[in-house]
Every structure is written in structure tokens, then in C-alpha cells.
N, C-alpha and C positions, 0 to 999 in steps of 0.2 A: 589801283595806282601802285608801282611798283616801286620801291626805294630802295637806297642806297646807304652803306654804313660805312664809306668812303667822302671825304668831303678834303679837295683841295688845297692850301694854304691861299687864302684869298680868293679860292677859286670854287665855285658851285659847281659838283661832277655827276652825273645819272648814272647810273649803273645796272646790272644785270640785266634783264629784259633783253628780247633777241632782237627791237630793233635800232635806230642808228641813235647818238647820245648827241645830246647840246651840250657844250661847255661855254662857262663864261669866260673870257679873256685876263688876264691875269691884268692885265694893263688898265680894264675895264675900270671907271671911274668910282672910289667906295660910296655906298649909299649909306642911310639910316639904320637900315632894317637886315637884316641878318637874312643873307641867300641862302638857299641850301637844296640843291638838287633833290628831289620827289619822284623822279620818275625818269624813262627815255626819253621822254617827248618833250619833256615842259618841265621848267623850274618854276619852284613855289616859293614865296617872298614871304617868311612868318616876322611878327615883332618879337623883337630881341630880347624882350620883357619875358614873351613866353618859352621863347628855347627848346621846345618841343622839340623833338628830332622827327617824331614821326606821332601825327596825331591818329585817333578815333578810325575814320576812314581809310586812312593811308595803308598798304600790304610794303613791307619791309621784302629784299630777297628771302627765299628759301635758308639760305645758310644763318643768314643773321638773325629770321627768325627761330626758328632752331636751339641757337641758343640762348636765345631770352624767353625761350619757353620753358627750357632748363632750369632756367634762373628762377622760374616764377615756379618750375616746379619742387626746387628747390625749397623754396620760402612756404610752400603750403603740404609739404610729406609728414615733419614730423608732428604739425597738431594733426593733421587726418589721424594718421596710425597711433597718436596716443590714446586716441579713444577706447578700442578696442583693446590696446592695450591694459588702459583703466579697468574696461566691466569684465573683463575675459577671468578674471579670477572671483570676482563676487558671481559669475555664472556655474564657477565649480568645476570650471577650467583646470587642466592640470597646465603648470609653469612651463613644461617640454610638450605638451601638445602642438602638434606640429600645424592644426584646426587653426591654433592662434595665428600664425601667417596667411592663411585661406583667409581669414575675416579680415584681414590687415590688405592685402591685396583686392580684396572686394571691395573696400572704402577705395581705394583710389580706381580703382576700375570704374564705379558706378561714379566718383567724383570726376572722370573725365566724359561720361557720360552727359551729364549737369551741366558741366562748362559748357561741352559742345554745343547745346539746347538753349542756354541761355543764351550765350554770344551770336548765334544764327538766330533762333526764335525769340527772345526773350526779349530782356530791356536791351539786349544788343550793344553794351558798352563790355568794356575787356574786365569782367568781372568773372574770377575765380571761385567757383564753388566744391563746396569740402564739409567735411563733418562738423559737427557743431557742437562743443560744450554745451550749450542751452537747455541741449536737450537730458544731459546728465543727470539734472537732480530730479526730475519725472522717473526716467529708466532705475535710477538710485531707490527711489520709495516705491518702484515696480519690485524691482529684487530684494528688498529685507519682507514683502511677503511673502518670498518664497526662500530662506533663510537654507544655506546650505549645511549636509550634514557634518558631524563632527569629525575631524582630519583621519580619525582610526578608520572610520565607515569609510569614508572617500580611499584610504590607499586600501582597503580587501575589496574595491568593487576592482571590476574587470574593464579593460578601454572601452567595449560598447557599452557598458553599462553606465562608466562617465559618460560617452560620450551623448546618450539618451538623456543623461541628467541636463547636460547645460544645453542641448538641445529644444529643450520645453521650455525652459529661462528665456532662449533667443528668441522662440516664437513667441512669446508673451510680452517682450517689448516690439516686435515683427509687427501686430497688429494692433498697437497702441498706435505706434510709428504712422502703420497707414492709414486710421481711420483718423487719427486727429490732422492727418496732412489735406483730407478731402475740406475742412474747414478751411485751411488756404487757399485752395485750388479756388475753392467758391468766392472767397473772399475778392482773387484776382480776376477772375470771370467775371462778375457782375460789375469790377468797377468799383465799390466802396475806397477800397484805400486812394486811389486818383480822386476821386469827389471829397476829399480830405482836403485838396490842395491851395480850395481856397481860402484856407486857416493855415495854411503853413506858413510861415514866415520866418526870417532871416533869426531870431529870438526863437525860433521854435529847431530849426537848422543848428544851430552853432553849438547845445549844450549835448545834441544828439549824437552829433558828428564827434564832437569834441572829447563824450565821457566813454568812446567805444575807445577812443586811444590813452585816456585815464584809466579804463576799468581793466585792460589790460597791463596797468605797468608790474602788477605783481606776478603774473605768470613769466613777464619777458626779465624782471628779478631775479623768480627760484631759479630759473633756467643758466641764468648769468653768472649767479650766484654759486654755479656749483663749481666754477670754476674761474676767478676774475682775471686772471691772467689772461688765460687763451680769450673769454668774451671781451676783455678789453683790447688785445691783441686783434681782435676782428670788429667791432666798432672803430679803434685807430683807421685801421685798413681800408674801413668802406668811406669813413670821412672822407680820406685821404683823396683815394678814386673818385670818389663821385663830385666832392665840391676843390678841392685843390690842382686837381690832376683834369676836373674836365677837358677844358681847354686845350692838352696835350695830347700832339698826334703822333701816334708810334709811324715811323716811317715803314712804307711798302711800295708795291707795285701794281699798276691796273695796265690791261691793257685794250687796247680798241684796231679794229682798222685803219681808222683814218689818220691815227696819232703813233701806233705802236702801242711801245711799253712806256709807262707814265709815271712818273714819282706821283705819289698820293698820304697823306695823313689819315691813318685811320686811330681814329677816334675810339677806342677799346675800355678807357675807362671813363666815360660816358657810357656807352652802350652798357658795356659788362661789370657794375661795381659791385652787384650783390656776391655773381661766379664767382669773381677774383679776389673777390675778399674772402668767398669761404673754399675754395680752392687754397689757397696762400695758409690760413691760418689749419685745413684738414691736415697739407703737409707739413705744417710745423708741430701738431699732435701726431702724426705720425713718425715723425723725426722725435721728438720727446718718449715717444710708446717703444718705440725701436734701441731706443738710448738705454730704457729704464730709468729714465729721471722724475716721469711720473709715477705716484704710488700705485700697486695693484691692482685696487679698485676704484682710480679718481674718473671721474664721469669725464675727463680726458681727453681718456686712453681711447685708441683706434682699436684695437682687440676686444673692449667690451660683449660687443651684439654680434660676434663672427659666425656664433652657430647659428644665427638667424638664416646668414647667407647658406650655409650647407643645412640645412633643414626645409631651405625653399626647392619647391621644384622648378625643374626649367620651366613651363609650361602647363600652366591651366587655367581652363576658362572659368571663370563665375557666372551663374545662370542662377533664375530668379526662384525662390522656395528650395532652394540649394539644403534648409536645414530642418526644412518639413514646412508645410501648410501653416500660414502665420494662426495665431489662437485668439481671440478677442475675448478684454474687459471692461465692464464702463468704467471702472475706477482707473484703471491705466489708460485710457481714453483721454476721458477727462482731464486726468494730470498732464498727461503730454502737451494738451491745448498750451501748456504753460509757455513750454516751448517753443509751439510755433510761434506766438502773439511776441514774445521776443524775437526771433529770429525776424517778423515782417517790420518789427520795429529798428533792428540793424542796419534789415537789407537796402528799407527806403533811405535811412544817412550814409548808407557807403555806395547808394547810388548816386546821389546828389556829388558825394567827393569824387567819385570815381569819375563823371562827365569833367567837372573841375579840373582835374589833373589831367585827363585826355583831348583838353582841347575841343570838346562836344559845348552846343546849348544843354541846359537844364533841364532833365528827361521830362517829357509832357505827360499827362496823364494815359495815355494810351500805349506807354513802354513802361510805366510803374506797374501796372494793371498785367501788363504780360509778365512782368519781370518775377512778380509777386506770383501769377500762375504756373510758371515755369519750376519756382522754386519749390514751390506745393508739390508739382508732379515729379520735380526731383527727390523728393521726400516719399513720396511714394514707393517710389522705385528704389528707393535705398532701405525701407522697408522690407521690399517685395525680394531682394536679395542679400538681407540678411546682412548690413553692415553694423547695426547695435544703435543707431544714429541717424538724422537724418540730412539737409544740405544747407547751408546755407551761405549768402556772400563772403569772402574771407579779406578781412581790413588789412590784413598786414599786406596781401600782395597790392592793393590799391595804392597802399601806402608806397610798394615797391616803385608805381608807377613818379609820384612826384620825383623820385631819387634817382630813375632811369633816363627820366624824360621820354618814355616810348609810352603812347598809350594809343597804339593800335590793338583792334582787336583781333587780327589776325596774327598775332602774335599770340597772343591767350589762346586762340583755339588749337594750334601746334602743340599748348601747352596741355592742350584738351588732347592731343594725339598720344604726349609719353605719357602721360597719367592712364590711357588704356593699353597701352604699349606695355609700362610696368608692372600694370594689373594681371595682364597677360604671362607676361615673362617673369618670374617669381623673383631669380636672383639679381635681377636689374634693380625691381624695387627695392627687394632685401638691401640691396648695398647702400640707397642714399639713405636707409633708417639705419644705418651704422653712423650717420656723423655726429660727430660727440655733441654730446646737450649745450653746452656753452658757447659752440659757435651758432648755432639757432639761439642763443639766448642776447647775444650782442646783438643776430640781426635785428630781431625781433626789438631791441632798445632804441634803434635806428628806424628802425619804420613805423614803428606805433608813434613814436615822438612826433613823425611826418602826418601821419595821421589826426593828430591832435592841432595841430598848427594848419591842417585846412579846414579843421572845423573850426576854425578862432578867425577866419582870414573873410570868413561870412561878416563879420562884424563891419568891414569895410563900409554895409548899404545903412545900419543905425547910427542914431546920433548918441556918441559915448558920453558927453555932456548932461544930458537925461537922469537924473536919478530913479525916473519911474523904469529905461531900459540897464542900468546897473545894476537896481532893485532883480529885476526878471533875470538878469543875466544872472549874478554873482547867487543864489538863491536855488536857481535850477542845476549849475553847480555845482554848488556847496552840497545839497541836499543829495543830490542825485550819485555822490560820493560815500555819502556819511550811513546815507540808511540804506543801502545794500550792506556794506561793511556789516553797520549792526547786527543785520537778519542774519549774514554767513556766520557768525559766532555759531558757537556750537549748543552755547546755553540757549541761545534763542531760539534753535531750530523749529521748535513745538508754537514759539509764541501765538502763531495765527488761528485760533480755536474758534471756528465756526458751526461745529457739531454735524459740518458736512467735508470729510477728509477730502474726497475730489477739490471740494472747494477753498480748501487750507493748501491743499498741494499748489492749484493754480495762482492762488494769490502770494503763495509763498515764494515763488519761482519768479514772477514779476516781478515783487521788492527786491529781490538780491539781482534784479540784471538794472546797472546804473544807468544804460540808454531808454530804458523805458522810463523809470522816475523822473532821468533829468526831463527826458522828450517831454514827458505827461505833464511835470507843471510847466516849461514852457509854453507847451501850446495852451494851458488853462489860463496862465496869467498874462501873457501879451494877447489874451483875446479876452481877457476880462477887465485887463485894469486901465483905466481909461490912457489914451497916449490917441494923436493925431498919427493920419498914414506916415505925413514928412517923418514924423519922430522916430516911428518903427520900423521903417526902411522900407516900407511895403509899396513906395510907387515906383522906386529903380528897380525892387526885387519881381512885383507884377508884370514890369515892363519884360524882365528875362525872360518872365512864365507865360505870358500871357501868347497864346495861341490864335495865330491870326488868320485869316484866307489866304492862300497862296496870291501872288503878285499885288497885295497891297502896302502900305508905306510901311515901312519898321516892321515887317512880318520877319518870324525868324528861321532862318534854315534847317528843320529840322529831319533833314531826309536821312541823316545816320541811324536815325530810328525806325526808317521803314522797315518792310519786310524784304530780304531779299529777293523775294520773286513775287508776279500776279499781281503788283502793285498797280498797274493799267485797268484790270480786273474791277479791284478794288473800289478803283476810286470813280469808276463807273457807273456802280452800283450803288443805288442810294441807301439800300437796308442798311449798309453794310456802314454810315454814321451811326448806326445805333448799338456796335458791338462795342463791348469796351477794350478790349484787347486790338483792336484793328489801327493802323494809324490813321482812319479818316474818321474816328470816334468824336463824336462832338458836345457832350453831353446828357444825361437825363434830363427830360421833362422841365423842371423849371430850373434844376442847373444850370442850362444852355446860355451860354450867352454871359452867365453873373459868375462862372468861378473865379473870373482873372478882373473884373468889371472895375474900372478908374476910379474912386469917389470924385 
């Protein structure tokens, strides 16, 4: 379905597409529901409540999505390439090694990679995948075993000879990265995390969802932080665009055969408020940097990272063992596990938000199950090409989506196009890791806050009256805040002493990620402490989930999650109920039938 980022003053208009457009008549009687042109052929009547411009299913034109791929690429360049940035000097990296941009370009190369796999194969919802902090504190207690030498040694070695040192570093998280990703991979193949689903529940949802956009407010902080003016100059901005200025339509021109040329509203700070808010506040760092009214070195300034840009090459490919044959440890193994079980625990709450905000049903278990596999073999593969890191869903751009109102996901996979585009072409990317830290630091305060308020909007199916769901709620929380904070202390880093280090590292890693704590006692205590289904919300929320036969009553439409192609195939074939990745998946053995089951 093709759409349009043109919408009339009272008037529903189709656009692009090469054949002939319906309009509605300006005189046409108003209705309830908010019209809004979807396509050539046929307008689509969404409720006004949702506002959606363009949901899950929908393809926006080429131009328009273009740049809301920008946008999304935007919001997810500078955590990618911090990462690298991060280890590239505990690997004994030199600071002008010019390698450092090669690895920085390979994160987003293999990161548009991931996208593309996901959105086409995977859970198939417009979910952006990128490097992953998670994986940091595994790769961190990988690298102080191999502790680098003292700064006199490092400047008499010679460039091959650094560049052999941090080369054996890289393979040694290289193969950490891929063996503990083959645990995901398994994990989403057989189906385990989807046979979870029928303990999931609205209490086990809201602290998951909820503590990914809490547990980030202090990175979107330091970021802000480094400069409050300009981040608040870009928080104003994006408000301003996205919730004051929706409604306003820049005037233009469309034209058609049958009409000519046409007055039209286009609607630009709806579609574009992330662009234009960090468009607007780069040139007024630029205007300040050019003034010299900013100091020297304030994190700014637009001159900061320029030798980035002239240190990048036009053009180069990244290809996979690019840094040598990856190396395998069981103790870096082990640790990284940490990583993954975090990362499957984010992925599954920014899949649930992410259908929420795009207009999709609640992914069934046979797009979690892909979704989860997808990201395991993207993990793989950013292993196999050496990005330091491996993949996983990134909350802020979902977040992007409540604030765009677009959650198509043909718009993310565009985004999946510059992300190899940029990875490709060195000074392309170099340039958007030139925008100053604090305007990624405002956005970042703006969509993580979005974030946090759809995991709080689950509360809607429990009864808040409840002490025993207050208890669960305020508890998972509370707690799911309090003790990661402790563990990240510095003093406490050692506390977890089980005489098996693999095993301090993996448990050490859990405690400090707040989506897993809060997730973990959620799901123990709203499945432990006694409460009726009415109380815990679980007959509106089974009702969402509950996967039914096609053409029976209340069945729910979940074809956004097929596969795009061989679906006839599919569903012909009766093995093929028994994959769990497939959408005609229907359960294990005595699963079947009871994961969604009424009391």
C-alpha cells in the first residue's frame, strides 16, 4: 500500500503511485473518524484516538520514506559507533588509528544488515537493530585479561606491530561474540522464549518495558548534560514539532491530471520532528562554533570530530574475519552469555511496545521465536565481522515511533539501506558522528521518556485498586532500579563471589541490567501471589494474545507477521505447525491449545 505525506485541509488525498487517485470532496459531510488517504485506490478511515499516519503494513512514497529513514538513522548512529569508540583503546588502539573508523563503519554496515533480516524475516515489526551496551561489561572482563602494555612499550612498537596487538584483543571478543550468540539462535528456533507467553502478563509487561526507558535516563543525562543549552534548545524543538505544531500544514503544491495543480498541506512537523529538530539546533551549533562563542573544547562545537571526516575513506567494503580468524574461550564464552540473556530480555519488551506504537496485534509466539532467531544470527554475524559488539533492538528509535506517528516498516528497512550505504561510503557516515553529543542527548530525553510511558500504558488491562497488583507493580520497579544502580558501584563490582568467575561474570551482568530484575520479579510474583485473572488483567490481555483459527469469531489479524513470501506453501503443509519460527506454528506437545486457555 502506497501512502502519502500530503493530506488536504479537510480533504483525504492518495498520492504517488502511477495509477489514477480518489479524492474526497471538500464539501463531503465531516465524520467521526479521521480520513486520511493510504493509497491510489482507496482511502483508509483510522480512529482519531490513534493518529497513526501510517501504520505496520502501510509503504509511505519513496521520498517520504527516505527521510524518515534518516531520521531513524539518525537516532541510532551515535550509540552504534560509541561502542567501538568505548573498547578501541582498552584494545591498544592508538587514538589516530585510522582502523578506529573501519570498525566504526562495520557496526553500522552489519547494523543495516540486522535491520534488513529482521523487518523482512524476523519479528517483522519496524524494529531497528544496532550495537548493544549489554554486551560491554562481558567484552570489559574479556580485556583486563589481556591488560595492555605500558604507554613507553606501545609508542616504540611499530603500526604493524600495534596493529597485531589489538588485533588478537578483537578476535578474542570475535569469538566470545559468536559462540555465545549460537545460544540465542537455539533459544529462538526451538520456541522456548514464545512458550513463555503464557506467564506473560500485563504485570510482567509494564516493569519490563517501563525500566528500559528508566534505565536509560542516565546515559540520555551525561549526554544532555554536556551541554544544557543546546540539549534543551533541541528538546524545546522536538516538543514544539511533534506535539504543538502537529496539526500544522506547511502549504504546497500537488499535482494530477484530472485536477492539475492542487493546494495541499503538507504535514512536515508531524512526519519530520526528530530531522528538524536536529537539523535546526546542528545549525545553530554551527552558528555558535563559527561565532566562537562556544568554548574550544565544549562538546558543542561542530569542528570537534572533523578529522573523523578526512580520515574516512570514500569507500570500503567490510567483509567478515576482516581482523583474523575469530579465537575461542570458555571463560569469554560463558561471560558473554550475560549479554545475550539481557539483550532477549529487552528485545521481547521493545517488541510488545514497538507493535503498540505501530498499529500491529501483539506479536504471537511464532514472530518472537523468529524475532529472538534473527537477532542471535545477527549477533553472529557482527562477530564474524568484527564490530566489538553484538545486535540488538534499539528502544530509542521505537520510541521515535510514538513521536512520528509512522510505524511502517518499510520505512525502517530504507533505514536498513543508509546504514549499508554509510557503512559503504566512509565520509557519509563519518559526517552524522560529527553531531554534537547534546543534541543526541535531548533527543535521547524525548524518546526514552516515550518509551517509559508505553510501558506504563499496559496498566490500562489491571485493576489499580488492588493492593496485591500495586504490591507487584511499585516493587518490580522499585527494585529493578535500586539494585542494578548498587551492583554498577565500583566498590561492588567483585561482590558476586561464587568461586566460578564465568559464573560471577554472568550473574554479575544480569543484576546491573534493570529490565531483567524488574522483568524477573514481575513474572515471579504476579504468577506467584495469589490474585484472580479479572485482577491481573489477564482475560482482556489473553484475549489480545490468544491465537485463534483463521475465520472464527474474535480471531485476530495477524498477517503483518507472516512471511513475506511461500505463505500458501506454508500453510499447506502440515509439518510445518510444528516449527516454531513459522507463522502456522501452533504449539508443543501439551502446550497446544493451553498457552492462551480462558480459566
Amino acid at each position: 500500500m502506497h501512502l502519502t505525506a500530503l493530506e488536504m485541509e479537510g480533504v483525504a488525498v492518495g498520492g504517488g503511485g502511477g495509477g489514477g487517485r480518489e479524492e474526497v470532496d471538500e464539501d463531503s459531510p465531516p465524520t467521526s473518524k479521521t480520513e486520511v488517504a493510504k493509497s491510489s485506490e482507496a482511502l483508509v478511515v483510522e480512529d482519531s484516538q490513534n493518529q497513526l499516519l501510517y501504520t505496520v503494513e502501510d509503504n509511505p512514497p519513496w521520498y517520504t520514506c527516505l527521510v524518515l529513514g534518516l531520521q531513524h538513522y539518525l537516532m541510532m548512529v551515535e550509540s552504534t559507533v560509541s561502542i567501538p569508540y568505548l573498547l578501541t583503546p582498552l584494545m591498544c588502539m592508538a587514538t589516530n588509528d585510522p582502523a578506529r573508523g573501519a570498525i566504526a563503519s562495520t557496526v553500522i554496515f552489519v547494523s543495516g544488515i540486522v535491520t534488513f533480516l529482521q523487518t523482512v524475516f524476523g519479528v517483522r515489526l519496524p524494529i531497528v537493530q544496532g550495537a548493544t551496551h549489554g554486551f560491554l561489561g562481558p567484552i570489559l572482563a574479556i580485556l583486563t585479561l589481556l591488560p595492555c602494555p605500558p604507554d613507553e612499550v606501545l609508542d616504540s612498537l611499530t603500526y604493524e606491530e600495534r596493529t597485531n596487538l589489538w588485533q588478537i584483543r578483537m578476535r578474542e571478543v570475535q569469538g566470545a561474540i559468536c559462540l555465545a550468540a549460537v545460544f540465542q539462535v537455539v533459544v529462538g528456533c526451538t520456541g522456548a522464549v514464545g512458550g513463555l507467553l503464557r506467564w506473560i502478563s500485563p504485570l510482567v509487561v509494564v516493569p519490563t518495558i517501563t525500566l528500559i526507558g528508566f534505565s536509560l535516563f542516565r546515559v540520555a543525562a551525561d549526554k544532555a548534560a554536556s551541554h544544557w543549552g543546546i540539549s534543551s534548545l533541541t528538546i524545546v524543538l522536538l516538543v514544539v514539532f511533534s506535539q504543538y505544531l502537529s496539526q500544522v500544514g506547511v502549504p504546497g503544491l500537488t499535482w494530477s491530471r484530472a485536477r492539475g495543480f492542487t493546494r495541499v498541506n503538507v504535514y512536515v512537523f508531524k512526519l519530520f520532528p526528530v530531522l528538524l529538530a536536529v537539523v535546526v539546533a546542528w545549525l545553530t551549533c554551527w552558528a555558535l562554533t563559527a561565532a566562537e562563542v562556544l568554548p574550544p573544547h565544549s562538546p558543542a562545537r561542530t569542528d570537534l570530530r572533523l578529522t573523523i571526516i578526512t580520515e574516512s575513506p570514500w569507500f570500503r567494503f567490510p567483509y567478515p574475519c576482516q581482523w583474523g580468524w575469530p579465537s575461542v574461550s570458555v571463560a569469554g564464552t560463558l561471560g558473554m552469555l550475560a549479554g545475550v540473556l539481557a539483550s532477549i530480555v529487552e528485545s521481547i519488551g521493545d517488541y510488545f511496545a514497538c507493535a503498540r506504537l505501530a498499529g500491529a496485534p501483539p506479536p504471537p509466539k511464532h514472530a518472537i521465536n523468529r524475532g529472538i532467531w534473527i537477532e542471535g544470527l545477527g549477533t553472529i554475524l557482527a562477530g564474524l565481522w568484527g564490530t566489538g559488539s553484538g545486535t540488538t533492538s534499539y528502544s530509542q528509535n521505537v520510541g521515535a515511533i510514538g513521536i512520528t506517528k509512522v510505524g511502517s516498516r518499510r520505512v525502517v528497512q530504507y533505514s536498513a539501506a543508509i546504514m549499508l550505504g554509510c557503512g559503504l561510503i566512509g565520509k557519509v557516515g563519518a559526517l552524522f558522528i560529527t553531531i554534537p553529543e547534546p543534541i543526541i542527548g535531548g533527543i535521547f530525553c524525548v524518546v526514552f521518556a516515550m518509551i517509559t510511558s508505553v510501558g506504563l500504558s499496559t496498566l490500562q488491562y489491571i485493576d489499580l485498586n488492588s493492593s496485591r497488583n500495586l504490591f507487584v507493580l511499585g516493587f518490580s520497579l522499585f527494585f529493578g532500579i535500586a539494585l542494578p544502580m548498587w551492583m554498577q558501584k565500583p566498590e561492588n563490582a567483585a561482590i558476586i563471589q561464587t568461586s566460578v568467575p564465568a559464573v560471577d561474570q554472568v550473574v554479575s551482568v544480569l543484576l546491573k541490567t534493570s529490565m531483567f530484575v524488574g522483568g524477573c520479579l514481575g513474572f515471579f510474583l504476579d504468577n506467584t501471589v495469589p490474585g484472580t485473572l479479572e485482577e491481573r488483567g489477564m482475560v482482556e490481555w489473553r484475549a489480545q494474545l490468544e491465537t485463534q483459527l483463521p475465520g472464527t469469531a474474535g480471531a485476530l489479524d495477524q498477517s503483518c507477521y507472516d512471511l513475506p513470501f511461500g505463505m500458501h506453501a506454508i500453510r499447506r503443509w502440515s509439518w510445518t505447525r510444528l516449527v516454531p519460527i513459522l507463522p502456522t506454528f501452533t504449539g508443543w506437545g501439551f502446550l497446544k491449545g493451553r498457552c492462551f486457555s480462558r480459566a
